[in-house]
VEXVEXKOL-348496 format. One line per field, with one value per residue (C-alpha): residue in one letter; x, y, z. Coordinates in steps of 0.25 Angstrom, whole numbers, m for minus. Layout:
BEGIN
r (A|...)
u (X|...)
v (Y|...)
w (Z|...)
This chain:
BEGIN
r (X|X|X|X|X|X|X|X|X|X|X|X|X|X|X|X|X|X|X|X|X|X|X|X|X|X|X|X|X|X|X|X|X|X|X|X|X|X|X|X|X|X|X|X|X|X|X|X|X|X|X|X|X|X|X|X|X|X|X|X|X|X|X|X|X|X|X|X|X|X|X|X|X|X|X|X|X|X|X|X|X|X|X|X|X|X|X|X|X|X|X|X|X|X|X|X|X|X|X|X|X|X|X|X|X|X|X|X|X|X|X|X|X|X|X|X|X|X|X|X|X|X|X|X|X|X|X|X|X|X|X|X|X|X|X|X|X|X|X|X|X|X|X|X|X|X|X|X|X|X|X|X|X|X|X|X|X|X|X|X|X|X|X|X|X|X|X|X|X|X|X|X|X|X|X|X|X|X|X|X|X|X|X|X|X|X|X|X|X|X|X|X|X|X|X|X|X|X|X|X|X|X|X|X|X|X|X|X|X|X|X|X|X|X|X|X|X|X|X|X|X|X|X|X|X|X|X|X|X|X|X|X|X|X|X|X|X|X|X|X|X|X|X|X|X|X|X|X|X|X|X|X|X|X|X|X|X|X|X|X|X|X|X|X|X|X|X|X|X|X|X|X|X|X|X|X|X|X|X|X|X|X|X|X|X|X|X|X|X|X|X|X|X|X|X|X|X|X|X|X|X|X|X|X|X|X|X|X|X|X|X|X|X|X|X|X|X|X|X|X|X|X|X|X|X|X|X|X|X|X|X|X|X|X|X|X|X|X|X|X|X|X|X|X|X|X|X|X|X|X|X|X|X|X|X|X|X|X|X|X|X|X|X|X|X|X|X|X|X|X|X|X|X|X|X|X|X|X|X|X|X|X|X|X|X|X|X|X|X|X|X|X|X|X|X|X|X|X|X|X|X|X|X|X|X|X|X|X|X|X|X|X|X|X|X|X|X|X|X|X|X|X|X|X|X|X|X|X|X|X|X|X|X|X|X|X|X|X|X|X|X|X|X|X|X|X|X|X|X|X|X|X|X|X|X|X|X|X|X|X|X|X|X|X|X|X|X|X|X|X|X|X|X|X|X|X|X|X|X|X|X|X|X|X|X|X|X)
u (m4|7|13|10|m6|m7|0|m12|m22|m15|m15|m32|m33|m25|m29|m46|m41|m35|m47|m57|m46|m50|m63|m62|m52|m61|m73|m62|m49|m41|m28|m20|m7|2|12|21|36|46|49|47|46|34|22|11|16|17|2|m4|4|m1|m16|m16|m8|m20|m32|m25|m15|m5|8|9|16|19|6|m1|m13|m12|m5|m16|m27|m34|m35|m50|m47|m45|m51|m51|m59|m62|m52|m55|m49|m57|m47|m35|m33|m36|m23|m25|m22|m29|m21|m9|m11|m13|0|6|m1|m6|6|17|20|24|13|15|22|15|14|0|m7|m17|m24|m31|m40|m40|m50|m43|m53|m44|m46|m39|m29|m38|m51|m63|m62|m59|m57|m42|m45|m30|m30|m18|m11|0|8|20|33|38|26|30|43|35|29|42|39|29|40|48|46|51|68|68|64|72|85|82|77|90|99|95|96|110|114|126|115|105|113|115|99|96|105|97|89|100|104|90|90|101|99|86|82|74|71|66|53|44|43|34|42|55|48|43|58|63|52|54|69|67|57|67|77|69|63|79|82|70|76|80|96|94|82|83|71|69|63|53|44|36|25|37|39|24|15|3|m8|0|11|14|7|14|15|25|32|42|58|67|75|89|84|94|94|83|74|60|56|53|38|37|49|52|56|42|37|43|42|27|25|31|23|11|18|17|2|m4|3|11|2|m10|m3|2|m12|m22|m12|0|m4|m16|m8|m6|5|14|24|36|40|54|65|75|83|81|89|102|101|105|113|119|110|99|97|102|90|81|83|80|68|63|67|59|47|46|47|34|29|19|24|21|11|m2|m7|m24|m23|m13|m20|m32|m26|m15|m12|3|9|13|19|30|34|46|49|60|53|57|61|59|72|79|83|76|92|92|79|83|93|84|76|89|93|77|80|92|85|75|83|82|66|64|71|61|49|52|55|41|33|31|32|43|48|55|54|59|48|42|26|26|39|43|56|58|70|81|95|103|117|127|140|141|132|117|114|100|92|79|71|58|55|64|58|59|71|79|92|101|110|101|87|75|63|51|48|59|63|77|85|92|102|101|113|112|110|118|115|118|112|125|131|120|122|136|144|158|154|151|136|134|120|117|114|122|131|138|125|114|106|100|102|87|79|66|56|39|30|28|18|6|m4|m18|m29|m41|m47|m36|m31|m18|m13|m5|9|24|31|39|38|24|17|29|24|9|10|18|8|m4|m3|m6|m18|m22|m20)
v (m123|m121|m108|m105|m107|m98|m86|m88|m89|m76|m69|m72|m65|m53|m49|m52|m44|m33|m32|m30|m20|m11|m11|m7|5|11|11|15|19|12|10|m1|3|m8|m4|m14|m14|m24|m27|m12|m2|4|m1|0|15|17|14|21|32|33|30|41|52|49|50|62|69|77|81|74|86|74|67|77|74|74|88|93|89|83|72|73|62|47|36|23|12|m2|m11|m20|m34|m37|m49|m40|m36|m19|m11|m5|9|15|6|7|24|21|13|25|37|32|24|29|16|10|0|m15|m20|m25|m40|m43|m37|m25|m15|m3|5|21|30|43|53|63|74|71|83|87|87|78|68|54|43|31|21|17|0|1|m13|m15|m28|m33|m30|m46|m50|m44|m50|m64|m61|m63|m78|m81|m82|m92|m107|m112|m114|m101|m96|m106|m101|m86|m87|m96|m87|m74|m83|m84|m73|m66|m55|m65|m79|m76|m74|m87|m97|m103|m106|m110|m119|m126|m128|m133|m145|m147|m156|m150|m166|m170|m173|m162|m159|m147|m146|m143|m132|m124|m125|m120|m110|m105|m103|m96|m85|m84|m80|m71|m64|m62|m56|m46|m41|m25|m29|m36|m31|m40|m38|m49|m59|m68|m76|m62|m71|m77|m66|m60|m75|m70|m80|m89|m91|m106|m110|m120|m108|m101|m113|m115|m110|m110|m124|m126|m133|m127|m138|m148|m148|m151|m155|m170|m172|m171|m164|m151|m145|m148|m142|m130|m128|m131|m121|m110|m111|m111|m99|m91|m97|m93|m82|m73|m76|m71|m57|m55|m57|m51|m41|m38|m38|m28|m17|m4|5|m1|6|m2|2|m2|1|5|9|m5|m10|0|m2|m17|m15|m19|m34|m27|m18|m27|m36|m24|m22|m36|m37|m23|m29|m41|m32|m25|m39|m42|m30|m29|m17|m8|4|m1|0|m1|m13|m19|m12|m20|m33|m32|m22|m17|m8|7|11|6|15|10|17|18|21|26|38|45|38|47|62|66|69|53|51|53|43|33|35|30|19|13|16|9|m4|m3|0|m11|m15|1|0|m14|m7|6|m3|m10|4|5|18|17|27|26|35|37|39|38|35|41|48|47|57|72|76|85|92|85|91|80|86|98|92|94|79|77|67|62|64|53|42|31|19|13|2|8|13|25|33|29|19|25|24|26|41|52|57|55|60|52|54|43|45|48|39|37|46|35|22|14|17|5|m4|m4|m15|m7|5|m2|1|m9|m4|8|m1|1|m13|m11|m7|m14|m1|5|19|20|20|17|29|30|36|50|57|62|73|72|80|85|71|63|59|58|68|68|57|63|55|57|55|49|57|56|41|44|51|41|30|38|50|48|41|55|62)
w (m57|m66|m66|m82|m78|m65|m74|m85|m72|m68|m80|m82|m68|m69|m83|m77|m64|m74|m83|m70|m66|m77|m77|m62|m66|m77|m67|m57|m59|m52|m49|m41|m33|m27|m15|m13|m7|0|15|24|11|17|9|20|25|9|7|18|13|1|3|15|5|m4|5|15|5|9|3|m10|m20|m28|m30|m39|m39|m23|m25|m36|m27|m36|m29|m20|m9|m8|0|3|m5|m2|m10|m22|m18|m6|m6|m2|12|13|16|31|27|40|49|43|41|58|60|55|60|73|77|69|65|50|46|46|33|21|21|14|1|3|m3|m3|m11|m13|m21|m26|m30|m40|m49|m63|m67|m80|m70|m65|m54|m53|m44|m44|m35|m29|m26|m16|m17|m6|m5|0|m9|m7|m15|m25|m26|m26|m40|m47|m42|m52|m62|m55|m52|m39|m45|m48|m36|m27|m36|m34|m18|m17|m23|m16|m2|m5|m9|1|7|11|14|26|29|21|26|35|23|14|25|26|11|9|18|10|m1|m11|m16|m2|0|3|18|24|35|25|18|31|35|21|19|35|32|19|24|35|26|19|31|34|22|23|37|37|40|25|17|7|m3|m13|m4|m11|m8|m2|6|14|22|23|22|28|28|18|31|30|18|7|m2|7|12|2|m1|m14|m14|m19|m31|m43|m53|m46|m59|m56|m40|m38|m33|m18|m15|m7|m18|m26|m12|m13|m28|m26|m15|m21|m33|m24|m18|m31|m34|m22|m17|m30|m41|m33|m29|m42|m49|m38|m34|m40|m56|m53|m49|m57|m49|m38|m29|m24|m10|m6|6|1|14|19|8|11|23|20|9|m4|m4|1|m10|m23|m16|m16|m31|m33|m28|m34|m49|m44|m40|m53|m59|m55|m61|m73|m75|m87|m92|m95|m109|m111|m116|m104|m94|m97|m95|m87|m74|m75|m64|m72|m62|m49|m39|m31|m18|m10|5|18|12|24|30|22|20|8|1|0|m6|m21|m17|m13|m25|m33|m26|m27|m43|m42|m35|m45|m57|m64|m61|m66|m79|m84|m78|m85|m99|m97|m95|m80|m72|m63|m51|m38|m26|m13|m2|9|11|27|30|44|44|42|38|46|45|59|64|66|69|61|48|46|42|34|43|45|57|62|75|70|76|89|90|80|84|77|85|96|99|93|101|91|98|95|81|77|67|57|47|37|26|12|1|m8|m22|m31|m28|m36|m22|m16|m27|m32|m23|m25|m19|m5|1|11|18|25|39|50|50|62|70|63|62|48|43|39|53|53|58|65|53|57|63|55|56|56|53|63|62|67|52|47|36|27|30|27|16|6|m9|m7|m17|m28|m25|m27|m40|m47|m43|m43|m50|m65|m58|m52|m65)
């Protein structure tokens, strides 16, 4: 199908999906929320956060209309898309009460629906259903595909492969495709071995010692049920100046399959999923990309401008509204906040702006509300003053977990105390090349300056239910996506 044909296709479905959107939201109100973020930023502990702050409460000064008490309670309602699976809520809330454990990571779509009952500030009562769409991040740096045939893509993926930061990780790629023919006839068993190689590499580059962030194609490294299939056995080709790909060759092959790719797998999120949302928070881990360095974080910022790329960003107006969702407002967040005293959190703040510098500034200029924050959903640390020497140094206090090492191995069961450094007040310390940052690991011993802590432990009432969990800056993240909802 040509590419000009499925985008009219597309555009017939999203504007009939819009319309039966809004004639759902005037009988309901209705608003839906995407929670998406890259490789272990915390989407998962992000959203049982937030759908447990809303049902049990708890300190939220921030979150006014929490803090007003006009909201009367909130509960969970069956889903609209009985075709996406439901997000496990109660077994993920377990995992981190029960067993004071982080969640499994994101790797499919799911969704989860909230009714907030609320009590509008000039009186009466009322009712926001909250559609909670979580996803993994790397999908959406695949939408950015849909504007690319198969020579741009092989340029880009190419280019980025041999790039000083990630050569290393790809050469055994490199090495493959360079003893390769992109004229040869098709073979299957040259395309496994060439798709094999390049996931390999990208699986590399996603490694906590790298962190590397713009890693497309996403369903590379999370395939699901698609594991194997022609749409995801393919990789980019060394084809700069080939012109158009003789029938039957490997390079057809590949050109075909990744078209498939974008057919079967990107067009579908983007129309069933993506386009339909109204808000989104972008969850992002900062601290993995100091610890890594310089090509960690220039990576980092380019995968956020490509993130808000795909954005159909921009307030909506009555008449766009009806036809076609746009998100009004992204809320990027630097997590794991809780990983640092609270002196460094305005810090972090700035160096997320700074990453997200130049999406901000195009978002801004197309009518979008924009805002970052430094937070953390659960926060597993309290904060302490610790002698060393004659000093009283600011440190953070939790159970880092079992197998890490610091001045000693951590078994999983005592606390520690840890000091973790400042950052740096001005974030051109991180990016200027001149003034030497090289990352904050440990180079002679391997180790991380951010360790990796248990979630706390929670009370719980006289039934056995958890209250309220510790975080930080969960509220201010509440009542930017939610609050003018609540109103």
């Amino acid at each position: 199908m040509p590419s000009w044909y499925a985008d009219l296709i597309d555009e017939a479905r999203l504007t009939a999906q819009t319309l039966l959107d809004r004639a759902e939201d005037l009988a309901n109100p209705t608003l839906r929320l995407g929670i998406t973020g890259l490789s272990r930023a915390g989407k998962t502990v992000f959203t049982t956060a937030l759908v447990h702050a809303l049902i049990r409460g708890g300190r939220l000064p921030v979150f006014r209309a929490m803090h007003e008490g006009r909201i009367a309670g909130a509960r969970l309602e069956p889903q609209p898309d009985d075709d996406v699976p439901r997000f496990d809520y109660e077994g993920h809330l377990a995992t981190l009460v029960d067993d004071r454990r982080w969640p499994e990571s994101t790797r499919r779509i799911s969704e989860l629906r909230l009714a907030i009952d609320y009590a509008p500030a000039r009186g009466g009562r009322r009712t926001l259903i909250l559609d909670i769409v979580d996803y993994p991040g790397e999908w959406l740096l695949d939408l950015p595909l849909l504007d690319q045939d198969y020579t741009a893509f092989a340029s880009a993926s190419l280019a980025l492969a041999r790039a000083p930061a990630r050569l290393p990780l790809a050469a055994p790629f490199l090495a493959a495709l360079a003893a390769t023919d992109p004229r040869a006839p098709a073979e299957e068993a040259k395309a496994r071995q060439l798709a094999g190689l390049f996931t390999d590499y990208l699986a590399a580059c996603r490694a906590e010692a790298v962190s590397m962030s713009l890693l497309p194609p996403g369903r590379f490294l999370m395939p699901g049920d698609l594991e194997g299939s022609p749409a995801l056995t393919f990789a980019p080709l060394d084809i700069a100046g080939a012109g158009e790909p003789a029938p039957g060759s490997l390079h057809a092959m590949m050109q075909r399959r990744y078209e498939a790719y974008k057919d079967t797998i990107v067009r579908p999120f983007f129309r069933d999923h993506f386009a339909r949302l109204d808000r989104q928070i972008v969850l992002i881990d900062v601290l993995a990309a100091l610890n890594a360095g310089p090509a960690a974080l220039a990576d980092l910022e380019s995968a956020l401008d490509g993130i808000l790329r795909a954005f159909r960003i921009g307030r909506n107006s009555w008449l766009s509204a009806l036809f076609r969702h746009r998100i009004g407002k992204v809320l990027f967040a630097a997590t794991k906040a809780d990983h640092l005293h609270h002196t460094s959190h305005d810090p972090l703040e700035a160096i997320l702006r700074r990453l997200v510098e130049r999406a901000l500034s195009r978002a801004e200029g197309a009518g979008a509300e924009i805002d970052v924050v430094a937070l953390a959903a659960v926060r597993a640390t309290r904060e302490a003053m610790v002698k060393r020497g004659r000093a009283h140094l600011p440190a953070i206090v939790g159970v880092p977990e079992a197998g890490q090492h610091g001045a000693d191995a951590f078994d999983g069961l005592a606390e520690a105390a840890v000091f973790p450094g400042d950052l740096p007040e001005n974030p051109a310390a991180l990016f200027d090349p001149a003034l030497g940052f090289k990352g904050l690991s440990d180079a002679a011993g391997g180790d991380f300056r951010f360790l990796r802590f248990r979630p706390p432990p929670v009370l719980r009432n006289g039934e056995g239910e958890a209250l309220a969990l510790p975080h930080i800056r969960l509220d201010r993240a509440l009542e930017f996506l939610l609050g003018d909802r609540l109103t």
